[in-house]
TORKOL-588455 format. One record per atom (N, C-alpha, C): y, x, z. Coordinates in steps of 0.02 Angstrom, whole numbers, padded with zeros to 5 digits, always signed. Atoms other than C-alpha are relative to their C-alpha. Example, Ala and Ser with C-alpha at 12.3 -4.5 7.8 and 13.67 -1.06 7.14 Angstrom:
# residues 2
-00059+00045+00000;-00225+00615+00390;+00060+00045+00000;-00059-00042-00003;-00053+00684+00357;+00055-00039+00037;
This chain:
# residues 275
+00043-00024+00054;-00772-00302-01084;-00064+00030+00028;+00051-00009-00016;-00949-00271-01067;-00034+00061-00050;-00001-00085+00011;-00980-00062-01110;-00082+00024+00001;+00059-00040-00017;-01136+00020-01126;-00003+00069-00023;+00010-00060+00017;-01189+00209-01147;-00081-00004-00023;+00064-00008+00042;-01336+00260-01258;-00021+00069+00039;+00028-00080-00020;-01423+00416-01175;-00075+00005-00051;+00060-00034+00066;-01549+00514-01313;-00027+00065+00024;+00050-00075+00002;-01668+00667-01316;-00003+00024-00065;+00001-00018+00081;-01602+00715-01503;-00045+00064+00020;+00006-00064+00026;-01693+00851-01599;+00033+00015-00045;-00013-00013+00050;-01677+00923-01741;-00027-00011-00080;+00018+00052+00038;-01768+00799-01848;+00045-00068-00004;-00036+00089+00022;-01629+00648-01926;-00032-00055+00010;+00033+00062+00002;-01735+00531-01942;-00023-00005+00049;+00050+00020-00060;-01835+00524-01796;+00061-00006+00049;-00051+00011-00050;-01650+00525-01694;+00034-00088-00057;-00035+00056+00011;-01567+00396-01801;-00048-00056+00016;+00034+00018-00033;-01729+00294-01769;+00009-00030+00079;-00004+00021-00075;-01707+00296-01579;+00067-00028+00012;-00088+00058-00021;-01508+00256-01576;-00024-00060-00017;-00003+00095+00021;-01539+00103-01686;-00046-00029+00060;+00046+00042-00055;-01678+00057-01564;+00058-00016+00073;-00025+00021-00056;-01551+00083-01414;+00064-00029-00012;-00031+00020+00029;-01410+00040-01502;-00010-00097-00004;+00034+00070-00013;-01497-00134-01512;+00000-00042+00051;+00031+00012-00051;-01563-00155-01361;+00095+00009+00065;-00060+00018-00039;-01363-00123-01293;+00031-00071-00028;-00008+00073+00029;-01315-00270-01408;-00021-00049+00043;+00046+00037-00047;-01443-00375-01338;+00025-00016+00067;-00018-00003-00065;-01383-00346-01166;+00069-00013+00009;-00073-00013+00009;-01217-00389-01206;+00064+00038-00013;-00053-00067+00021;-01113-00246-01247;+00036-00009-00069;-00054-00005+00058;-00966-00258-01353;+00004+00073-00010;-00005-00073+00020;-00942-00081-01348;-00055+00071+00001;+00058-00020-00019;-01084+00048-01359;+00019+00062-00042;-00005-00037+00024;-01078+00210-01361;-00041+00069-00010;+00039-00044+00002;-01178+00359-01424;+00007+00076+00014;-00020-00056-00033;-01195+00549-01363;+00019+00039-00035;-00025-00058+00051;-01140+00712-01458;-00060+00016-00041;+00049-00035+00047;-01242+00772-01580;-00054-00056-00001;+00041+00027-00009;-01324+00610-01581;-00066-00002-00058;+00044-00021+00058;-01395+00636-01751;-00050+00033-00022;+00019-00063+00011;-01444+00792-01753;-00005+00057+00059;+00020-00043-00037;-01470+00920-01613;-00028+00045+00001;+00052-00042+00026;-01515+01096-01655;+00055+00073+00007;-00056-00047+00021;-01455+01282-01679;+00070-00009-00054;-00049+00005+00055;-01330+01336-01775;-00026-00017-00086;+00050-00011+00044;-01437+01357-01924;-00015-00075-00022;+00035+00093-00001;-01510+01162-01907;+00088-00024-00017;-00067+00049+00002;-01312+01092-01875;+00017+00041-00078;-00022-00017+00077;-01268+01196-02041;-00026-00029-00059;+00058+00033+00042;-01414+01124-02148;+00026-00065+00007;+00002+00087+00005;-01386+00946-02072;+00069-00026+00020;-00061+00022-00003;-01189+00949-02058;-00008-00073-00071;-00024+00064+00016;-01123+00777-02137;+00068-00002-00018;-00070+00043+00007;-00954+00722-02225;-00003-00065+00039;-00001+00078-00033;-00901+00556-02143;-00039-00052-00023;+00044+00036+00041;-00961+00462-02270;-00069+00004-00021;+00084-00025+00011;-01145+00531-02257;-00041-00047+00024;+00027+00089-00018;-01295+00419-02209;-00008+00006+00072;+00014-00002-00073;-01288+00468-02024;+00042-00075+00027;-00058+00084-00010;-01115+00349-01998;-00001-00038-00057;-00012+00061+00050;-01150+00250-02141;-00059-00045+00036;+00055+00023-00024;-01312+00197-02047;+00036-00047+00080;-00031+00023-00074;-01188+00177-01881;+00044-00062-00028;-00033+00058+00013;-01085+00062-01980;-00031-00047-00003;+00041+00042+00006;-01211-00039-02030;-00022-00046+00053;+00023+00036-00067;-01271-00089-01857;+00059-00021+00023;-00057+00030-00017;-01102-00114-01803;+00014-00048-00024;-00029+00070+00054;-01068-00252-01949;-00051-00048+00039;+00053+00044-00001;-01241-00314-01910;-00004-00040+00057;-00026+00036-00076;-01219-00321-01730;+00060-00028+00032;-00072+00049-00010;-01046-00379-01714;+00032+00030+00067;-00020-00053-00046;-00993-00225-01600;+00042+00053-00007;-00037-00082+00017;-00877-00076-01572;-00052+00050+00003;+00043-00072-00027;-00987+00076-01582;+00036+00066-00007;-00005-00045+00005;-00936+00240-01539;-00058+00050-00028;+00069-00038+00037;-01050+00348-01665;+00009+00092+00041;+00006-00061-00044;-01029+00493-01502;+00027+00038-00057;-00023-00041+00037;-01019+00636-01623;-00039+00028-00048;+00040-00036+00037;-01079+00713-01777;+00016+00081-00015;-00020-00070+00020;-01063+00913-01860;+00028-00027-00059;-00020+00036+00062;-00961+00836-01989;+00034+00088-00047;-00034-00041+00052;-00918+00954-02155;+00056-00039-00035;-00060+00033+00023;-00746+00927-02208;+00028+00050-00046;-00002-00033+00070;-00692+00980-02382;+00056+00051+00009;-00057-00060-00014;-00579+01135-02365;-00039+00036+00035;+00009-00058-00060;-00642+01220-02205;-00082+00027-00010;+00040-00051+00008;-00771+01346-02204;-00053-00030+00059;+00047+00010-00072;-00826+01296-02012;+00005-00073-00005;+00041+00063+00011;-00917+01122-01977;+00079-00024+00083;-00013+00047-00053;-00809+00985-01853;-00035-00018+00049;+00040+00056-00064;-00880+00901-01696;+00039-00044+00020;-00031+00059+00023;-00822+00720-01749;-00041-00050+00046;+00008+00067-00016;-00822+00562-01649;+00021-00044-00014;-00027+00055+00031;-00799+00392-01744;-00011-00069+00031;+00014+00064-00041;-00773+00230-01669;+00019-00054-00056;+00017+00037+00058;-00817+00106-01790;+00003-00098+00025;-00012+00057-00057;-00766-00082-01753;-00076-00044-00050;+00052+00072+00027;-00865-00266-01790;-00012+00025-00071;+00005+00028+00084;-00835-00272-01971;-00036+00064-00035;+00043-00066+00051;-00921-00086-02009;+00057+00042-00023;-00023-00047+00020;-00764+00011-02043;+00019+00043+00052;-00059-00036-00052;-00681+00144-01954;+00032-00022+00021;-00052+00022-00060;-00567+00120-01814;+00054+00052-00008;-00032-00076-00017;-00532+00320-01781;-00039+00051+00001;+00036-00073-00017;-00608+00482-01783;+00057+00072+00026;-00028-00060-00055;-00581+00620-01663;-00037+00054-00018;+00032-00064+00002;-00610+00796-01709;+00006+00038+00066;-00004-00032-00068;-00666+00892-01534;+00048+00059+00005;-00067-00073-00001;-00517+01011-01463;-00030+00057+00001;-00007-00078-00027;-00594+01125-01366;-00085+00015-00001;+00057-00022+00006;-00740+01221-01414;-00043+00034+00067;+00064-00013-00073;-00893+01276-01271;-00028+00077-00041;+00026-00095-00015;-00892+01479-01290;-00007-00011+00088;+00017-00017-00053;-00972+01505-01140;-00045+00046+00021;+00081-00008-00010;-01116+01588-01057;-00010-00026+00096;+00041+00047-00050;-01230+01476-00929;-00048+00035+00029;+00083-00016+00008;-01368+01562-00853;-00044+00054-00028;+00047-00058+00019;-01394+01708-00952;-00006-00038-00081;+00006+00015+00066;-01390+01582-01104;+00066-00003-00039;-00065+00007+00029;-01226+01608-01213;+00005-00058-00070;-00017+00055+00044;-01160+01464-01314;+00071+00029-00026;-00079+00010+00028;-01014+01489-01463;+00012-00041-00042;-00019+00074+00061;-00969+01322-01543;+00056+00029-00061;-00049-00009+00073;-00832+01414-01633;-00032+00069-00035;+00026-00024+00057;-00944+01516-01740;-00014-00036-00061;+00007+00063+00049;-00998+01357-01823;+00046-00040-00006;-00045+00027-00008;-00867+01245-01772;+00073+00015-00015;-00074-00023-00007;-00668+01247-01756;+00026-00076+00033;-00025+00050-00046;-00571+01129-01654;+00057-00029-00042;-00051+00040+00011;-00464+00983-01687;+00062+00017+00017;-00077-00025-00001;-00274+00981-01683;+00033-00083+00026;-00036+00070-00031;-00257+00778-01634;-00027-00033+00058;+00031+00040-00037;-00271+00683-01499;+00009-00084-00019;-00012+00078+00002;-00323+00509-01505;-00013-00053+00042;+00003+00060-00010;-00316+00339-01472;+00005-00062-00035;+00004+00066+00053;-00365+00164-01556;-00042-00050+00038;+00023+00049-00041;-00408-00005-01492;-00067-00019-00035;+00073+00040+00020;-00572-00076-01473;+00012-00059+00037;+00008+00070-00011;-00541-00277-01476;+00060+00017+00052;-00067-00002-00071;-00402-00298-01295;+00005+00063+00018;+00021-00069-00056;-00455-00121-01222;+00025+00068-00058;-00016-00063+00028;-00365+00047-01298;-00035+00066+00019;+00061-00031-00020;-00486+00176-01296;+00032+00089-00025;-00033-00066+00013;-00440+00359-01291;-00079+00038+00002;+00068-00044+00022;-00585+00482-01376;+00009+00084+00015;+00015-00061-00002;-00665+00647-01309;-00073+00012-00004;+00069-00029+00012;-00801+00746-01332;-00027+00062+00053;+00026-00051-00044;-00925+00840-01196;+00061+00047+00031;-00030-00067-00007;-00824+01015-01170;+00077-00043+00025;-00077+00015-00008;-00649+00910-01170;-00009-00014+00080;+00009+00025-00066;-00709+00851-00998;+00053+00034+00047;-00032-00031-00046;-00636+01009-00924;+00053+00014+00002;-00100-00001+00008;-00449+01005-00978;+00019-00075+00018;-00042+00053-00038;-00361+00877-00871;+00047-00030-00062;-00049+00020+00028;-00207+00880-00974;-00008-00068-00076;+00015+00051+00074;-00306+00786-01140;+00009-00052+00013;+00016+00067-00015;-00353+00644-01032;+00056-00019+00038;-00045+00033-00050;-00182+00622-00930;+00053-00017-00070;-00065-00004+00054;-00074+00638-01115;-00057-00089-00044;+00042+00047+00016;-00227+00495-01171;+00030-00055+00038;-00022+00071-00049;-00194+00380-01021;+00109-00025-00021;-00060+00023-00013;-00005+00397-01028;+00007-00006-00083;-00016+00041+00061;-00024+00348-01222;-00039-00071+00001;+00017+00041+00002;-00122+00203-01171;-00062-00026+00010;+00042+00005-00010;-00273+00220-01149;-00043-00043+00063;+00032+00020-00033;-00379+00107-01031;-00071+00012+00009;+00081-00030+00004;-00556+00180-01061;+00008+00073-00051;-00002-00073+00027;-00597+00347-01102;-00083+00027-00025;+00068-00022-00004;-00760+00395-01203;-00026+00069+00007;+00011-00073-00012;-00854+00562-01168;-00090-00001-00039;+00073+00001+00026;-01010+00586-01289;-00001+00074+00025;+00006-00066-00030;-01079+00729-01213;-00069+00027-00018;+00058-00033-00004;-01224+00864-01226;+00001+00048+00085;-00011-00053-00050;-01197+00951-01054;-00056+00026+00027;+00065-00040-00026;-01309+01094-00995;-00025-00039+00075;+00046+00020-00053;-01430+01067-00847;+00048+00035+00061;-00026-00026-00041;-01336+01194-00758;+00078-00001+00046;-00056+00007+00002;-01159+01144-00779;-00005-00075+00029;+00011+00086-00025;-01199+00959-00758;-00020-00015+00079;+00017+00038-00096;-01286+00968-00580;+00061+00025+00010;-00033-00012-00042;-01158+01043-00525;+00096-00033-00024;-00043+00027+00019;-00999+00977-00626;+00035-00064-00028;+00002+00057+00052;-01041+00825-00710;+00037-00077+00030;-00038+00055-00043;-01016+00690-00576;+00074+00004-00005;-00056+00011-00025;-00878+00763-00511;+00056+00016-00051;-00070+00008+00047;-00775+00790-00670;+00010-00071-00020;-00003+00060+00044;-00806+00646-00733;+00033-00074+00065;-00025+00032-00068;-00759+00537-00552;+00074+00013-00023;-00092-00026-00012;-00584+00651-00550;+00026-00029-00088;-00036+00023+00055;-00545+00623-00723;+00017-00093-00009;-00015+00087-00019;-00552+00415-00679;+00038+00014+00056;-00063+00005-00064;-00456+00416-00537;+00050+00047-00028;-00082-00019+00010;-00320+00532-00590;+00040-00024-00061;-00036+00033+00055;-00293+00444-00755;+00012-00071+00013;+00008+00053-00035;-00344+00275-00668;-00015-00061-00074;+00038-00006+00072;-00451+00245-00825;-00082-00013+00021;+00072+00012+00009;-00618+00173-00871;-00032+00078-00023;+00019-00065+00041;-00724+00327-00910;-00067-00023-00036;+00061+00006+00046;-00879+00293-01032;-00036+00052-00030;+00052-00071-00010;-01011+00443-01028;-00061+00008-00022;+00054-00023+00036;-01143+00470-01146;-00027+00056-00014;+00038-00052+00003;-01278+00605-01126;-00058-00002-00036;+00051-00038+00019;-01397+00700-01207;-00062+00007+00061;+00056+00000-00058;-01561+00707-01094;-00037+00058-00023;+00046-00027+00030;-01688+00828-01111;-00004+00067-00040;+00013-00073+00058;-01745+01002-01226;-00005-00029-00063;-00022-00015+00039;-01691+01034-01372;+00012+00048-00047;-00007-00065+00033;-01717+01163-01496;+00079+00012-00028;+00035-00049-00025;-01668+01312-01485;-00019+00011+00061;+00005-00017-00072;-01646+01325-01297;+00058-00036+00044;-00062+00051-00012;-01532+01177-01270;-00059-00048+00048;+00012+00062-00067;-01559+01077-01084;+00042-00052+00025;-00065+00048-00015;-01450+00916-01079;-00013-00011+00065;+00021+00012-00061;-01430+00870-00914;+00004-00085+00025;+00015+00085-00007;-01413+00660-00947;+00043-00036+00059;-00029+00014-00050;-01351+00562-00800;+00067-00024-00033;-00077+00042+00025;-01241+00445-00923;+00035-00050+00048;-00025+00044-00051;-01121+00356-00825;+00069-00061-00014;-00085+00051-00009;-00977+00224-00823;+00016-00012+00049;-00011-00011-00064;-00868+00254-00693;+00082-00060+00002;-00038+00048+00012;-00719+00137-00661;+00058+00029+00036;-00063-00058+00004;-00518+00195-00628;+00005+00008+00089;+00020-00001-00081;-00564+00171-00425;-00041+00081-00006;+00033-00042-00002;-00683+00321-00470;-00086-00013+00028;+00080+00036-00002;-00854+00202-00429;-00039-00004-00044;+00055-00020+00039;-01000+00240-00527;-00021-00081-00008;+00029+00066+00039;-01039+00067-00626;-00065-00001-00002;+00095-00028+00039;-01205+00140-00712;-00025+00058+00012;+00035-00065+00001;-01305+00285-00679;-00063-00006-00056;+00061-00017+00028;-01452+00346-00801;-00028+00021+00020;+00023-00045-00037;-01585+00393-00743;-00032+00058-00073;+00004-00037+00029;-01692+00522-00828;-00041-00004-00064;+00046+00020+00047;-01751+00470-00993;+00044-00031-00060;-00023+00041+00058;-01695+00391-01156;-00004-00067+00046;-00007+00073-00031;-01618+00235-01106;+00077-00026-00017;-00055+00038-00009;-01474+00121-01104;+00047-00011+00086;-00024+00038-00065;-01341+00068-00952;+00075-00012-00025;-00065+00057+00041;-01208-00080-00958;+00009+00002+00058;-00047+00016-00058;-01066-00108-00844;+00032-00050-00033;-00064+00042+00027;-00926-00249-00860;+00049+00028+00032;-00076-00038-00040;-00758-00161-00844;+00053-00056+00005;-00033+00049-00005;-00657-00273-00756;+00089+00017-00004;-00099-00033-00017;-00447-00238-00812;+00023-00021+00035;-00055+00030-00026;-00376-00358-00720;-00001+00057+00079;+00010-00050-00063;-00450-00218-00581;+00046+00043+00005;-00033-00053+00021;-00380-00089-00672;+00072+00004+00019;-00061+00020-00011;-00210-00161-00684;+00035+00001+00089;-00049+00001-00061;-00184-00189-00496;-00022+00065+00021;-00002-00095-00021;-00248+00010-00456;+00038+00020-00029;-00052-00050+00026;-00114+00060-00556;+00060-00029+00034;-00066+00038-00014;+00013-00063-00497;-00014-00005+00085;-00015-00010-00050;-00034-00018-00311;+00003+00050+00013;-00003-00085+00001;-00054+00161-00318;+00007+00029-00061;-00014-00008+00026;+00062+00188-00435;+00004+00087-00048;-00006-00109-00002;+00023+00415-00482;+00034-00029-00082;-00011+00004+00065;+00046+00365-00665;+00089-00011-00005;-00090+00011+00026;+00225+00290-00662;+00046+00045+00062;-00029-00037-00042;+00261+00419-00514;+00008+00064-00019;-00018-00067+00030;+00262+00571-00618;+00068+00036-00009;-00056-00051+00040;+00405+00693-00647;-00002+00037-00037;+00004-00054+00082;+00387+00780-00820;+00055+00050+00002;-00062-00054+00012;+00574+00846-00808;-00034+00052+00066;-00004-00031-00009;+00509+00931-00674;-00065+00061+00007;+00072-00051+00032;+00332+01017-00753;+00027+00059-00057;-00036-00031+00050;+00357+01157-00838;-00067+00057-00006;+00089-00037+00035;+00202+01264-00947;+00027+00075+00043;-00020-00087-00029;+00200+01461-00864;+00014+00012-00083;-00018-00027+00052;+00283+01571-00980;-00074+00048-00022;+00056-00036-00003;+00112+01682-00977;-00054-00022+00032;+00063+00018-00046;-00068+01620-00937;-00039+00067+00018;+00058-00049-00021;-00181+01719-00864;-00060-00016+00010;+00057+00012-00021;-00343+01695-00884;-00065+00019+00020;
């Protein structure tokens, strides 16, 4: 299958971002890409304030616009992620939908684990606005079973090893990651998380400033279950295609077997974390 990642410089103007996906969105088509996928917040990009204003039900024209190209283009697209409003909850989602050929849904993934942090002196709390999912998933795109995360999930191992050992052969990551976290984390999570699942990884970034005081740090990648960097981005709105070859896949698992070498009976959670 022939994969591409969309890398963007969203703001906090819709239109002028949905605009540029369709343009790259296109332009992965074009280049062959059955599967193409877009970054977090590809829509929209903004404070809290902006994501509250320009949250979205599913059915809004952000992914109704992603379907569209998908029918048109005759592609899987991962629509990365929106601030989706979902009828009940008070706090907004951070939803990724992977939408096949024909324009409907496949699956949507609500993000687990929210990004309270502070970077730098700059503090980020997704769960003021947000709240985290409760499922993990997985759903096929065409031969290839595709297990969905979002940015922040990057750094919990366990999502992407309970993903692989449900099936997964590619793993997408729409991401916004800071400037600060990214030089220094980005590669190498994203490397370890392919090799220890022994998993396609598919890595879509955010590039660029961003109101309020949001620095993506870009550097989308497709990395392959060897842990070899397919595609690099460089620094700019752009596209990059790899062909992920399974039959690869298949014999890294079936010569260095970690996956079917596990012992579960003998893992066991601490009774107390400490963190």
């Amino acid at each position: 299958m022939r994969v591409a990642a969309v890398q963007l410089n969203s703001q906090d103007d819709k239109q002028r971002n949905l605009e540029r996906a369709e343009r790259l969105v296109r332009a992965a088509a074009a280049d062959g890409a059955e599967l193409v996928c877009l970054p977090e917040k590809w829509n929209l990009l903004g404070g809290p304030e902006a994501l509250l204003a320009g949250a979205e039900p599913l059915e809004g024209p952000s992914l109704s616009a992603a379907r569209g190209w998908a029918r048109e283009l005759g592609i899987h697209l991962v629509a990365g992620s929106i601030a989706e409003r979902a009828a009940g909850h008070e706090r907004l989602f951070n939803t990724s939908v992977l939408i096949g050929p024909d324009g409907e849904d496949v699956a949507a993934y609500r993000k687990i684990h929210m990004f309270d942090v502070e970077v730098e002196g700059v503090t980020y709390r997704e769960s003021a606005t947000e709240q985290g999912g409760e499922e993990i998933v997985t759903a096929p795109a065409g031969e290839v079973e595709v297990g969905m995360t979002v940015c922040y999930d990057l750094r919990f191992p366990e999502l992407y090893r309970i993903l692989a050992l449900r099936g997964a052969e590619l793993i997408t990551v729409p991401s916004a990651f800071t400037v600060p976290t990214g030089r220094a984390h980005w590669d190498v999570l994203l490397r370890a998380r392919a090799i220890e699942d022994q998993v396609f990884v598919l890595a879509a970034g955010q590039i660029g400033i961003a109101p309020p005081h949001y620095e993506s740090f870009g550097h989308s990648s497709i990395v392959d279950p060897w842990g070899a960097v397919l595609a690099l981005a460089p620094d700019e709105e752009c596209i990059v295609v790899a062909d992920l070859d399974l039959a690869e896949q298949r014999q890294v698992r079936e010569k260095l077997p970690s996956l079917a070498n596990r012992r579960p009976e003998a893992y066991r959670w601490p009774q107390e974390v400490v963190a």
